[in-house]
N, C-alpha and C positions, 0 to 999 in steps of 0.2 A: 504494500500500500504506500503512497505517499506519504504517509506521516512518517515514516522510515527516513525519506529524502528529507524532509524537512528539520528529524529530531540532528540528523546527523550534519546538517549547517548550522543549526541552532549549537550542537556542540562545537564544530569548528571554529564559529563565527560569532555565536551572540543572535538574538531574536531582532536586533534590527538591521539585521542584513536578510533578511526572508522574507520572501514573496510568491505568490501562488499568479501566475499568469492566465490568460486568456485565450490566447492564440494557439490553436491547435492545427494550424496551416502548417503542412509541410512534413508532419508525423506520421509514420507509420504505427508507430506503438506507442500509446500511453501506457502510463504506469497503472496499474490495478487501485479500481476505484476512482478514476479521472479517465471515463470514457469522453466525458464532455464537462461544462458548467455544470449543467445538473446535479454531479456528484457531488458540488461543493459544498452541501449542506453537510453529508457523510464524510467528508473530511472535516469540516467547522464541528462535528457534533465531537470527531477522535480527539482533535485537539482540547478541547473540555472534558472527556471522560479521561484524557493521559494527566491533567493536571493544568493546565496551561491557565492565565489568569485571561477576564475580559479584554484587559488592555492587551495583552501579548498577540490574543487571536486578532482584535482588530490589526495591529500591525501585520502580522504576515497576512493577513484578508485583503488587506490593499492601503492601510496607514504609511508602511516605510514606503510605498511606491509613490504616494502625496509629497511624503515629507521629501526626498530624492528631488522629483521632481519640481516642487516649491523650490529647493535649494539652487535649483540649474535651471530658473527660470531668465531669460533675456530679458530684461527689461529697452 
């Protein structure tokens, strides 16, 4: 499953380097349990049954991809 991928950059990395994408152009295999969007309720539900707090889910859900993005904005 994905939470696998994601527990093991949260350990390499820290929880604000994680991010769950959109874009499924281009793949031939998803990982189990991200056949599409749809899944991501079933992943948002592992990330709260592993422990994970509100704020951390928001972040990997799509926070650190705001905050990134805010940061590298062109004005």
């Amino acid at each position: 499953m994905i939470i696998q991928y994601i527990e093991c950059v949260i350990n390499l990395a820290g929880v604000d380097y994680v991010g769950i994408g959109s874009d499924f152009d281009g793949i031939f295999l998803t990982p189990k349990q991200l056949d599409d969007v749809t899944d991501y309720p079933l992943n948002t539900k592992a990330l709260f049954d592993k422990g994970y707090s509100e704020k951390d889910v928001d972040k990997i859900l799509g926070g650190n991809l705001l905050r990134v993005s805010k940061a590298n904005e062109i004005n």
